[in-house]
Short mmCIF file of the C-alpha atoms (twelve columns), coordinates in Angstrom:
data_MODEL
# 
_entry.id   MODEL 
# 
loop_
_atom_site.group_PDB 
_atom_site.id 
_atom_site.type_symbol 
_atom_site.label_atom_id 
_atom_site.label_alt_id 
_atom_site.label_comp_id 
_atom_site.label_asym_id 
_atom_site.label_seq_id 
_atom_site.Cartn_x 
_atom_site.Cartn_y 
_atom_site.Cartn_z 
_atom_site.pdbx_PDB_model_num 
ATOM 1   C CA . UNK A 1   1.027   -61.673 -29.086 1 
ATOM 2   C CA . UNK A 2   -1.869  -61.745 -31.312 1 
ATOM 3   C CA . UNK A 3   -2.494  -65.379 -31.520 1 
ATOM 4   C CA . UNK A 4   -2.295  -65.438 -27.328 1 
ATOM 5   C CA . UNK A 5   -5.170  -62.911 -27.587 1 
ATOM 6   C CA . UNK A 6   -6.747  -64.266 -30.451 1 
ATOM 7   C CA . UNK A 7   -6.924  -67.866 -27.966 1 
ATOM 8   C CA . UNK A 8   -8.709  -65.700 -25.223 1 
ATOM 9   C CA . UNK A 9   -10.914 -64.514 -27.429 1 
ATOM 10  C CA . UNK A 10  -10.034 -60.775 -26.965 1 
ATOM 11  C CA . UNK A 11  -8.672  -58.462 -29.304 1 
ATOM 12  C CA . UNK A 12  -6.099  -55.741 -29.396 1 
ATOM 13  C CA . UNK A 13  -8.572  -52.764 -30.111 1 
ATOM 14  C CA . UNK A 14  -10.513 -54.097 -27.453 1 
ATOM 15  C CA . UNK A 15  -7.865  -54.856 -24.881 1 
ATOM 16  C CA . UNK A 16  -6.652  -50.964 -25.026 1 
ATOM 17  C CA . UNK A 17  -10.375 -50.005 -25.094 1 
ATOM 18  C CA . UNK A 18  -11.025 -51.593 -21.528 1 
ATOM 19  C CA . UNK A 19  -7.323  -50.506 -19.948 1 
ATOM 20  C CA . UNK A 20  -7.098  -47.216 -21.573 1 
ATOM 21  C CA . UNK A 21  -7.468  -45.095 -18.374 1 
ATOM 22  C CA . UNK A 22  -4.610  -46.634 -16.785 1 
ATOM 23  C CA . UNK A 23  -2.718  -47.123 -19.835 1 
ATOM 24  C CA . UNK A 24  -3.047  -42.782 -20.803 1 
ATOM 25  C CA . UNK A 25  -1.984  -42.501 -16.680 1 
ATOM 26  C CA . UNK A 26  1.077   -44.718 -16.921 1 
ATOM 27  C CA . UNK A 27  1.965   -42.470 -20.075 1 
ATOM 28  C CA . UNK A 28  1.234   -39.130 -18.897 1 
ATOM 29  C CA . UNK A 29  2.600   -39.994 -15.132 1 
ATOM 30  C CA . UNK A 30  6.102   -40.776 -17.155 1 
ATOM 31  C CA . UNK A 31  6.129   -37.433 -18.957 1 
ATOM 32  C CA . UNK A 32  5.610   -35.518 -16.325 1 
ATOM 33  C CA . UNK A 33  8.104   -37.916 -14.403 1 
ATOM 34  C CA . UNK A 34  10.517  -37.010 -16.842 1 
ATOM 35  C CA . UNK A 35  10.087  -33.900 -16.749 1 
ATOM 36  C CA . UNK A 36  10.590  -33.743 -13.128 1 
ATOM 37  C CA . UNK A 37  13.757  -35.427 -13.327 1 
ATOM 38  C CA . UNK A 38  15.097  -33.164 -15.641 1 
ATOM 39  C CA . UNK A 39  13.870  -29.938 -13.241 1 
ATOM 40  C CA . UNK A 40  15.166  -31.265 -10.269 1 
ATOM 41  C CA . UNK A 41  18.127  -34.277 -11.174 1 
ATOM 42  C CA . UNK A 42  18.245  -37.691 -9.995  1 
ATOM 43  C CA . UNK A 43  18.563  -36.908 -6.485  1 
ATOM 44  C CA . UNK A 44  14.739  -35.453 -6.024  1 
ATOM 45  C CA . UNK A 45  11.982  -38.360 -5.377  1 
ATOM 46  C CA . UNK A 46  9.795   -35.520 -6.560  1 
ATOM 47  C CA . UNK A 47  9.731   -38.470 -10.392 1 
ATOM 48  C CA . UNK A 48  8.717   -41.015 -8.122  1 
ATOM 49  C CA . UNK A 49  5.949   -39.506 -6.387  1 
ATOM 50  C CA . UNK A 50  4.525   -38.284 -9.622  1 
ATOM 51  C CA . UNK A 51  4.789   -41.376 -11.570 1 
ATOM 52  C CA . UNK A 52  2.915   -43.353 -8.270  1 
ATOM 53  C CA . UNK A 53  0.292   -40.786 -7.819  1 
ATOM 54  C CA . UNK A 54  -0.432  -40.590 -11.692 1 
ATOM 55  C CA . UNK A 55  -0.794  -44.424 -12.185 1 
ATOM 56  C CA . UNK A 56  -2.822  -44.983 -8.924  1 
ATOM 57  C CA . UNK A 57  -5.713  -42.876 -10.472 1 
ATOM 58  C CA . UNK A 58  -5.184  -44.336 -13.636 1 
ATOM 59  C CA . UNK A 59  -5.925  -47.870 -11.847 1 
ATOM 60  C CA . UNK A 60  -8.379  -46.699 -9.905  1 
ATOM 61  C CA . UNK A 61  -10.450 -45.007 -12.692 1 
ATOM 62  C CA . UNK A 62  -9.418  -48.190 -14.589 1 
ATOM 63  C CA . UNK A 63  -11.668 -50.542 -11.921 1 
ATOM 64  C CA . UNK A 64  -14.483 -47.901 -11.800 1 
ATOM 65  C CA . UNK A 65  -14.785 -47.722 -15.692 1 
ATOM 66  C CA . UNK A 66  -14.780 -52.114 -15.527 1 
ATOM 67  C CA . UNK A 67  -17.549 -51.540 -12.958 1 
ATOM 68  C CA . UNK A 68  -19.732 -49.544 -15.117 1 
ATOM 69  C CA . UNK A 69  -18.977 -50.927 -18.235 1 
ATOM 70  C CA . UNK A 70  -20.228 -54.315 -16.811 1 
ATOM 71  C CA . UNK A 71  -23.078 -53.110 -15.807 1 
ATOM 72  C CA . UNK A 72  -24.264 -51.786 -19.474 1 
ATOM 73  C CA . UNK A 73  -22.324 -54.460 -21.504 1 
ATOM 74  C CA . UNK A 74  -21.930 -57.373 -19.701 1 
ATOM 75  C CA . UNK A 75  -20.031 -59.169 -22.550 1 
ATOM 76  C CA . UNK A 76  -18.013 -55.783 -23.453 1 
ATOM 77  C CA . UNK A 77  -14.696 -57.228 -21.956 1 
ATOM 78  C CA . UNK A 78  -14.013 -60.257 -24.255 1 
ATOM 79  C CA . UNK A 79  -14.477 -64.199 -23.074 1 
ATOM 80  C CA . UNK A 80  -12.275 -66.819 -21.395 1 
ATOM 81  C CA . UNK A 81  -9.514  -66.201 -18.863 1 
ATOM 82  C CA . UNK A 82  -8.870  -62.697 -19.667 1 
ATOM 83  C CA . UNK A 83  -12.518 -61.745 -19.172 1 
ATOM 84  C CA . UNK A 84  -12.511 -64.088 -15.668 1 
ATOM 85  C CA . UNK A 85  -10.076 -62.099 -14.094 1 
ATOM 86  C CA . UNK A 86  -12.006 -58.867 -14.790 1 
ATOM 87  C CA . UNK A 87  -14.709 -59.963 -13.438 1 
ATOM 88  C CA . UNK A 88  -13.176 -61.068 -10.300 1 
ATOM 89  C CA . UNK A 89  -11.707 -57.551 -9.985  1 
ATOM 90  C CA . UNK A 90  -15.177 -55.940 -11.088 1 
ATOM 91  C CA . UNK A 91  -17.294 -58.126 -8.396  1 
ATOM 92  C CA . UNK A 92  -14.460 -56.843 -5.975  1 
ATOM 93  C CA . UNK A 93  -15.275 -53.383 -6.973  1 
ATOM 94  C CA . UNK A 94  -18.790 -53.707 -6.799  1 
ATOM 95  C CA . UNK A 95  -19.031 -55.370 -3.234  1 
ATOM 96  C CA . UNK A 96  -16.592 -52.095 -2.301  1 
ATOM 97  C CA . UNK A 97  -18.784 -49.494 -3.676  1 
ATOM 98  C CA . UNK A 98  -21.847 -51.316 -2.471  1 
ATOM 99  C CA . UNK A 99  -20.573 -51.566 1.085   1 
ATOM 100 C CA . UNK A 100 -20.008 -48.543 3.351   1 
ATOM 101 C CA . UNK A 101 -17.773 -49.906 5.824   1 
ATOM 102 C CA . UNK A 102 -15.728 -51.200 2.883   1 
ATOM 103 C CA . UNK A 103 -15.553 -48.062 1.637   1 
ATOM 104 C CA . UNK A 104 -14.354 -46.337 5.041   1 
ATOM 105 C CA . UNK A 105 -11.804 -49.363 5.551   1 
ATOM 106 C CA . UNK A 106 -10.326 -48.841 2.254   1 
ATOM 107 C CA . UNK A 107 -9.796  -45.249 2.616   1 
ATOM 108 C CA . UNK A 108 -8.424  -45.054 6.086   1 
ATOM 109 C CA . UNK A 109 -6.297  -48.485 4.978   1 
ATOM 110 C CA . UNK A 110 -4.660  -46.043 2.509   1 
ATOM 111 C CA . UNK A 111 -4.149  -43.475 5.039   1 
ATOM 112 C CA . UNK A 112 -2.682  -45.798 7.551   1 
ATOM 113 C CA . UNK A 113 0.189   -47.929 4.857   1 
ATOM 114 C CA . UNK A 114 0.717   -44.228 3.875   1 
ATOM 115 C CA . UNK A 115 1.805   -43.831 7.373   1 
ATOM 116 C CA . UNK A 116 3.082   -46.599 9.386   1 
ATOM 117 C CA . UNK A 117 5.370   -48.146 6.100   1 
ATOM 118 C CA . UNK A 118 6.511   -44.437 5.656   1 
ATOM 119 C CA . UNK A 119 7.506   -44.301 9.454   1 
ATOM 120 C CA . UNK A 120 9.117   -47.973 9.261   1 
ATOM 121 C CA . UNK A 121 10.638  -46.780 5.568   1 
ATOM 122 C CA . UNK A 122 12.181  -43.518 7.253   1 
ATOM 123 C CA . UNK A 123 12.791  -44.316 10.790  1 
ATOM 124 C CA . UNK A 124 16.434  -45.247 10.156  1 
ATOM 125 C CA . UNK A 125 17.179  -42.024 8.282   1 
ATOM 126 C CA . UNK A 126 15.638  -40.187 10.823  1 
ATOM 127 C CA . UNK A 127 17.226  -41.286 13.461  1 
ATOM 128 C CA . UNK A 128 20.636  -41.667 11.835  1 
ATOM 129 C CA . UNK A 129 20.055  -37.651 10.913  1 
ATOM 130 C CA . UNK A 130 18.938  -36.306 14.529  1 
ATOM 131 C CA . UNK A 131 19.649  -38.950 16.952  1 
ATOM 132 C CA . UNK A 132 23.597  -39.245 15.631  1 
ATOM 133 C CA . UNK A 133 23.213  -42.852 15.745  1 
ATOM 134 C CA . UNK A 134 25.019  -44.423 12.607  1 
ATOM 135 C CA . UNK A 135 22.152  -46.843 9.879   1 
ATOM 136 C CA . UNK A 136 23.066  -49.909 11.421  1 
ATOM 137 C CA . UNK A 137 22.568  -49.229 14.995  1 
ATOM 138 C CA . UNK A 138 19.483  -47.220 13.773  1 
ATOM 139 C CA . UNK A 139 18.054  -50.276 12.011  1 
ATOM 140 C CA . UNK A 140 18.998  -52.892 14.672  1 
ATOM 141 C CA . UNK A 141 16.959  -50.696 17.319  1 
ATOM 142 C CA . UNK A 142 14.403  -50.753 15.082  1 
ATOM 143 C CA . UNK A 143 14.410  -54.008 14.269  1 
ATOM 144 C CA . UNK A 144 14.550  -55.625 17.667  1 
ATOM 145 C CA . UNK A 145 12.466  -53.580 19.144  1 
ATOM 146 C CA . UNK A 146 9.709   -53.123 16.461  1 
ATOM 147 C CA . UNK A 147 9.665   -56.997 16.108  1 
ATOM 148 C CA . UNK A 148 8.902   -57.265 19.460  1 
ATOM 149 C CA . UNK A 149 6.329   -54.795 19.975  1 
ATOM 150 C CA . UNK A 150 4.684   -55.170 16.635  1 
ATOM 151 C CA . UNK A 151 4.325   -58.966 17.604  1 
ATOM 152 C CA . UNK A 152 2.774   -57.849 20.935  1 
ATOM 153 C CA . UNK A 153 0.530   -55.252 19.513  1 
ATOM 154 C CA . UNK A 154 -0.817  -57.585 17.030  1 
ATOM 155 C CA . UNK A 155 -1.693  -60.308 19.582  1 
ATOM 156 C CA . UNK A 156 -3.011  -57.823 22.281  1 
ATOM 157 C CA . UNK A 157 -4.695  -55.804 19.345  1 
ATOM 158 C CA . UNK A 158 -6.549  -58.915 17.881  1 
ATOM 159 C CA . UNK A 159 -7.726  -60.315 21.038  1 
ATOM 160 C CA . UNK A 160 -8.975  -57.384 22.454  1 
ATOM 161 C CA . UNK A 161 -11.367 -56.892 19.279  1 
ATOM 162 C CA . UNK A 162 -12.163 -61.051 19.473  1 
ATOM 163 C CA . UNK A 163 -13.154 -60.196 23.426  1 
ATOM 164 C CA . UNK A 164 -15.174 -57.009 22.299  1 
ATOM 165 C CA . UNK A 165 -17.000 -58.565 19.587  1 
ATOM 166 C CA . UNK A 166 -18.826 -60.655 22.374  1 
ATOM 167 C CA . UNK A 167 -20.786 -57.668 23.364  1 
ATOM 168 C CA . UNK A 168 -20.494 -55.020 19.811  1 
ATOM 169 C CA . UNK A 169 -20.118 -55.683 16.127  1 
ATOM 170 C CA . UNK A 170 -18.409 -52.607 16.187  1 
ATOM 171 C CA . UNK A 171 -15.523 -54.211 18.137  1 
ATOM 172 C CA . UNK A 172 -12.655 -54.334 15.544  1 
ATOM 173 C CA . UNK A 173 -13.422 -51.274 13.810  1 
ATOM 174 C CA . UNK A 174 -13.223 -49.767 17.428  1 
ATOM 175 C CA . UNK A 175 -10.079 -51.601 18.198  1 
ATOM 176 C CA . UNK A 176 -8.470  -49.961 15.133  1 
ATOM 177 C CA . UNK A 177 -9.144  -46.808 15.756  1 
ATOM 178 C CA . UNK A 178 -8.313  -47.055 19.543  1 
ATOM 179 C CA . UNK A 179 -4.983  -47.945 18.171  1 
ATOM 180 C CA . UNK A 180 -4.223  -45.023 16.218  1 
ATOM 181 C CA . UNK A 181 -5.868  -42.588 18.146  1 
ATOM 182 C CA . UNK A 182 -3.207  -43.389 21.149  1 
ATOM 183 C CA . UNK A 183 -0.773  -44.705 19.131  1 
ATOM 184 C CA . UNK A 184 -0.769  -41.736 16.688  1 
ATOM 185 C CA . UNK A 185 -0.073  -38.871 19.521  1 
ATOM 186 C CA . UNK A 186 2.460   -41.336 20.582  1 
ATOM 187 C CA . UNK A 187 4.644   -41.019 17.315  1 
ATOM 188 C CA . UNK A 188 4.432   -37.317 17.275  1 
ATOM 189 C CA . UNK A 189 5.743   -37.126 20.041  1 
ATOM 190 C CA . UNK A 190 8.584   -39.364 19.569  1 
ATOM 191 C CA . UNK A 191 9.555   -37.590 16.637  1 
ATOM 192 C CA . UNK A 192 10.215  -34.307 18.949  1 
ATOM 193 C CA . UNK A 193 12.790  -36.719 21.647  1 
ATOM 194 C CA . UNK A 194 16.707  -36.144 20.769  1 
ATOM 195 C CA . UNK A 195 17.075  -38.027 23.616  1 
ATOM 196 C CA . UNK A 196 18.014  -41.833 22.683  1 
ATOM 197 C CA . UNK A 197 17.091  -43.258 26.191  1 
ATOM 198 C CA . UNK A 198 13.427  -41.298 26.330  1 
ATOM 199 C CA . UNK A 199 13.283  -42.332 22.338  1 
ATOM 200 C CA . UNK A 200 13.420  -46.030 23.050  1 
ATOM 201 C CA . UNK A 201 10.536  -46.413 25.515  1 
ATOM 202 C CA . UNK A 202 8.323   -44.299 24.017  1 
ATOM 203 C CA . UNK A 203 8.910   -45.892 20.223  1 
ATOM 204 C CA . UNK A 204 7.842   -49.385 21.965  1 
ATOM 205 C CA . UNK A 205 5.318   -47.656 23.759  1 
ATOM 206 C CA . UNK A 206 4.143   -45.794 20.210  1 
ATOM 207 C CA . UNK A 207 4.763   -49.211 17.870  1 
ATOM 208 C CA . UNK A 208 2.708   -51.122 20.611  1 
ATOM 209 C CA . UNK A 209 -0.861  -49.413 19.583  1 
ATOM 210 C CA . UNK A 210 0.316   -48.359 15.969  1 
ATOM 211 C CA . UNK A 211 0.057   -52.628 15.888  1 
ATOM 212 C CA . UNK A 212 -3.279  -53.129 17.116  1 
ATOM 213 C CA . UNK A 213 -5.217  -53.005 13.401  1 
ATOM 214 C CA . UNK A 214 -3.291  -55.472 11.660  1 
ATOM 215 C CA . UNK A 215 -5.627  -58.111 12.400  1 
ATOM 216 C CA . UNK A 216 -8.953  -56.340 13.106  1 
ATOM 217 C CA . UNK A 217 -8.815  -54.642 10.045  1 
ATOM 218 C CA . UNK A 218 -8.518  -57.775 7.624   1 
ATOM 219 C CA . UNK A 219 -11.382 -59.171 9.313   1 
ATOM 220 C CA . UNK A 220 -13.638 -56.452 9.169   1 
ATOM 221 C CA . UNK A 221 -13.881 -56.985 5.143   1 
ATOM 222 C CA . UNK A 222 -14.465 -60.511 5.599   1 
ATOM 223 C CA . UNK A 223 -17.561 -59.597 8.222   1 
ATOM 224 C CA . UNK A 224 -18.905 -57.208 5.837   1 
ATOM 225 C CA . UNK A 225 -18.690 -59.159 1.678   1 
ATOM 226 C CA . UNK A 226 -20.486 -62.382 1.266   1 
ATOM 227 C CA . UNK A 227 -17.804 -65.248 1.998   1 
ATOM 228 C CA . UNK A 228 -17.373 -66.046 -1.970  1 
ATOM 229 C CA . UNK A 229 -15.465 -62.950 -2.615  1 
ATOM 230 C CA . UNK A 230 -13.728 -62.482 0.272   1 
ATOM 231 C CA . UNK A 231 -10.218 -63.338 -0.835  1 
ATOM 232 C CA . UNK A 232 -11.238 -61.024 -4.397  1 
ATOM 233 C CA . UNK A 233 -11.580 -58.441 -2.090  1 
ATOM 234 C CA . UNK A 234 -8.940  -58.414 0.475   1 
ATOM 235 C CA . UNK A 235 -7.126  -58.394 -2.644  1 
ATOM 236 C CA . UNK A 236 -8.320  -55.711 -3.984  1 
ATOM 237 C CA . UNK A 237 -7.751  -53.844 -0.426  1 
ATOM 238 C CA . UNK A 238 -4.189  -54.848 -0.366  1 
ATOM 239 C CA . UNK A 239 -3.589  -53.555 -4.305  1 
ATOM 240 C CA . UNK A 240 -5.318  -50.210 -3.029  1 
ATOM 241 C CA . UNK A 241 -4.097  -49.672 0.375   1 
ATOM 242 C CA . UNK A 242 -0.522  -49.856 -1.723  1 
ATOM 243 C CA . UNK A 243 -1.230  -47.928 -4.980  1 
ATOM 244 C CA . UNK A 244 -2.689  -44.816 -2.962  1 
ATOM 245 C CA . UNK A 245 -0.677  -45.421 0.450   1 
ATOM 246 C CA . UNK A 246 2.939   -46.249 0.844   1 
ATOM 247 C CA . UNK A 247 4.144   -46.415 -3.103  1 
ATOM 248 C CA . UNK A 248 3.237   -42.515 -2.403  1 
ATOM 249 C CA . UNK A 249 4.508   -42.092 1.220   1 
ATOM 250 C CA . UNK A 250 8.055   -42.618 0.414   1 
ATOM 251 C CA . UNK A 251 9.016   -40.795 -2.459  1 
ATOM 252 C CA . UNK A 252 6.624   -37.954 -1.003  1 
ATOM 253 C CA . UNK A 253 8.092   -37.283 2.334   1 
ATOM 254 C CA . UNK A 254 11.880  -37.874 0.518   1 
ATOM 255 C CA . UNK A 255 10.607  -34.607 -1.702  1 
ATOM 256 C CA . UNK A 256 9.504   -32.405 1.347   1 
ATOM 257 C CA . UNK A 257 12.550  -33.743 3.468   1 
ATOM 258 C CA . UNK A 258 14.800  -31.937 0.296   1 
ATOM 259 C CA . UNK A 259 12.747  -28.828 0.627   1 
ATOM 260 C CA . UNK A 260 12.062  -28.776 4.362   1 
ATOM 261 C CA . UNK A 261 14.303  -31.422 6.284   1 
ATOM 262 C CA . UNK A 262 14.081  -34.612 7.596   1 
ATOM 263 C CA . UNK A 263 12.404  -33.541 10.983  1 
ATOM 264 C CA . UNK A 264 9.724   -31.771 9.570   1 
ATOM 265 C CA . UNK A 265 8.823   -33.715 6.541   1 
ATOM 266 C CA . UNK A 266 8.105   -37.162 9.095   1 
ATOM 267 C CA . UNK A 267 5.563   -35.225 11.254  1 
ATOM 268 C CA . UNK A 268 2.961   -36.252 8.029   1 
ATOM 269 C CA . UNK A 269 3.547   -39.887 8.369   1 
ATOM 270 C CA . UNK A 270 1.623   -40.232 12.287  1 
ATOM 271 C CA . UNK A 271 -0.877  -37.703 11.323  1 
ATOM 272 C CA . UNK A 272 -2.195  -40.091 8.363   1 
ATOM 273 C CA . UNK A 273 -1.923  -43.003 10.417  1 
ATOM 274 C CA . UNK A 274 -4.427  -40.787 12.801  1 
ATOM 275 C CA . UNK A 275 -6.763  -39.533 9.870   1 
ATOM 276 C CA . UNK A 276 -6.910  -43.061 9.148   1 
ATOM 277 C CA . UNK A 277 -8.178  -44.270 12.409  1 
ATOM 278 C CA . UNK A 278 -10.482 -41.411 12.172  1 
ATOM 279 C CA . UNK A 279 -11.820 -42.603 8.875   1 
ATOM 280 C CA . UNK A 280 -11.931 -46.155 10.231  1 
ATOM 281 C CA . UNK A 281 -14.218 -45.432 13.057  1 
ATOM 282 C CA . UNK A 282 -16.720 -43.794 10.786  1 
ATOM 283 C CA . UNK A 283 -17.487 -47.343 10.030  1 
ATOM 284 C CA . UNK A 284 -18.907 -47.960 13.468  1 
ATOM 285 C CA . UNK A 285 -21.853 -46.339 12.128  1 
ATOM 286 C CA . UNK A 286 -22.273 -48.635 9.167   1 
ATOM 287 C CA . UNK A 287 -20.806 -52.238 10.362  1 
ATOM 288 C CA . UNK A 288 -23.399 -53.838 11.792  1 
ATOM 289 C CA . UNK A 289 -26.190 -53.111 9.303   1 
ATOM 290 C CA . UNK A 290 -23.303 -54.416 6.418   1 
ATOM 291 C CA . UNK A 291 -22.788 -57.358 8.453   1 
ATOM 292 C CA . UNK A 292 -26.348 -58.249 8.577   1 
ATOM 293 C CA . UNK A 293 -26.418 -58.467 4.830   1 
ATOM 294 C CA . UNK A 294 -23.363 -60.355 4.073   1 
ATOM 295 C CA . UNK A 295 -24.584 -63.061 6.290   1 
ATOM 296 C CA . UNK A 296 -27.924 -62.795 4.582   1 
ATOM 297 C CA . UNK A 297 -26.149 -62.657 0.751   1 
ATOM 298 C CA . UNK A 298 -24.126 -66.060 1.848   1 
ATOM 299 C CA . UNK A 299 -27.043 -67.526 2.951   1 
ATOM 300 C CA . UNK A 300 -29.452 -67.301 -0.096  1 
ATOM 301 C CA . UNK A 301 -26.051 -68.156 -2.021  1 
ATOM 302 C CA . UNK A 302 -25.097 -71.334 0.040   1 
ATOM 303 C CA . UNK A 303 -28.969 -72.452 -0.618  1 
ATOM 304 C CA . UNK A 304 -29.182 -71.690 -4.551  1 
ATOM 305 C CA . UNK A 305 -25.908 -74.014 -4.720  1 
ATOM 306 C CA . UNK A 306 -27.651 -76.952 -2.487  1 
ATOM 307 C CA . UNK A 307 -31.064 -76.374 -4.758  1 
ATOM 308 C CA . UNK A 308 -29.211 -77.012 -7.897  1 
ATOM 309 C CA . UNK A 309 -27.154 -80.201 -7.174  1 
# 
């Protein structure tokens, strides 16, 4: 292990110095994990949640510490391929913090995976538990009808934003929003129906709009970060949207379906996806300006690169 580190040209003191936030999380998030399991047993997801919470603040102070640290020592982080990939990750985190609409995107993104993969994670047990439908006709429903509508919602949900951004840059932050803000009411309601034939109809109905932002919402970062870090930082989005979204959703909502039952504990996962279209269209205020200098960063880029060959 040494002799791998000692080829990047990064030490061991110095590889724990730059991942210690996220290496003290992982530790303390298994203690109290522990812990938890030995409260409440192996059943409880109350470990889980604990453990996922715990080391998603650990990575996230982890980026913010690489973002200042760069910015005082430049060469604090070691050489060679080691050092490349952190600063891929810390010009990620810089374009995010620099960016407002990033900033709203990557928030409500969190807020939205914590609620549409809980819904797709749960909908099964839910409607094994209070529609009396066994898992496997539960999870064919699902599966034949959310393929279908979450196709159709995608398609209708991207065009719509292309045809709006003839006339608004604010078009596919709008779109997403729209989505979830009829959408959203949608899935609370559904999870009140007992009644299988009113349940169908209204989950397509509900799945339809909850599918408008997967496009939209990808795009939006790459209209608002200068075109050579784009991929970095739809990275970055998907690690974060993850970490603080559905790796929490799951084992969260298991823990309050324990304590307060299935049909309660669900009624968070469309209320995030709403806060998260909420969050999302607070980025209508900040788009356009964010646009405007992405276009103007890849521009003075794309003619430094021309001036030097």
């Amino acid at each position: 292990m040494r002799q791998y580190l000692r080829e990047l040209e990064l030490g061991v003191s110095a590889l724990v110095r730059a991942c210690f936030p996220v290496m003290l999380a992982t530790v303390v998030g298994a203690i109290v994990a522990f812990f938890l399991d030995r409260r409440y047993g192996a059943a409880s997801d109350r470990d889980v949640a604990a453990f996922s919470l715990t080391a998603g603040l650990g990575l996230a102070l982890n980026i913010w510490y690489w973002v200042r640290q760069s910015r005082r020592q430049p060469g604090l982080l070691g050489a060679g391929v080691v050092e490349s990939a952190v600063e891929e990750m810390v010009r990620g985190g810089r374009a995010v913090l620099r960016t407002p609409t990033l900033v709203y995107v990557f928030l409500g993104g969190a807020l939205i995976s914590f609620g549409m993969n809980g819904l797709v994670g749960w909908a099964p047990t839910f409607m094994s538990r209070e529609l009396g439908l066994s898992v496997a006709m539960a999870t064919r429903t699902l599966g034949r009808w959310g393929l279908l509508m979450g196709i159709a919602g995608t398609l209708v949900g991207g065009s719509l934003a292309d045809w709006l951004r003839r006339y608004t840059p604010m078009a596919r932050v709008l779109t997403v929003a729209t989505g979830f803000l009829i959408g959203g009411p949608l899935a609370l309601w559904l999870l009140t129906i007992r009644d299988f034939d009113l349940f169908q109809p209204v989950f397509c109905a509900a799945f339809f709009f909850l599918s408008w932002y997967s496009g939209p919402i990808a795009a939006v970062i790459f209209d608002v970060v200068p075109a050579r870090i784009g991929a970095t930082v739809v990275g970055a989005y998907l690690l974060f949207i993850h970490l603080a979204g559905d790796s929490i959703a799951f084992p969260l909502v298991g823990a309050l379906s324990d304590r307060f039952g299935i049909d309660r504990a669900v009624f968070l996962l469309p209320i995030a996806g709403i806060l998260g279209g909420l969050v999302v269209l607070g980025a209508a205020r900040t788009v356009a300006g964010d646009m405007d200098r992405a276009l103007s960063t890849t521009a003075e880029w794309e003619a430094r690169v021309l001036s030097g060959r």
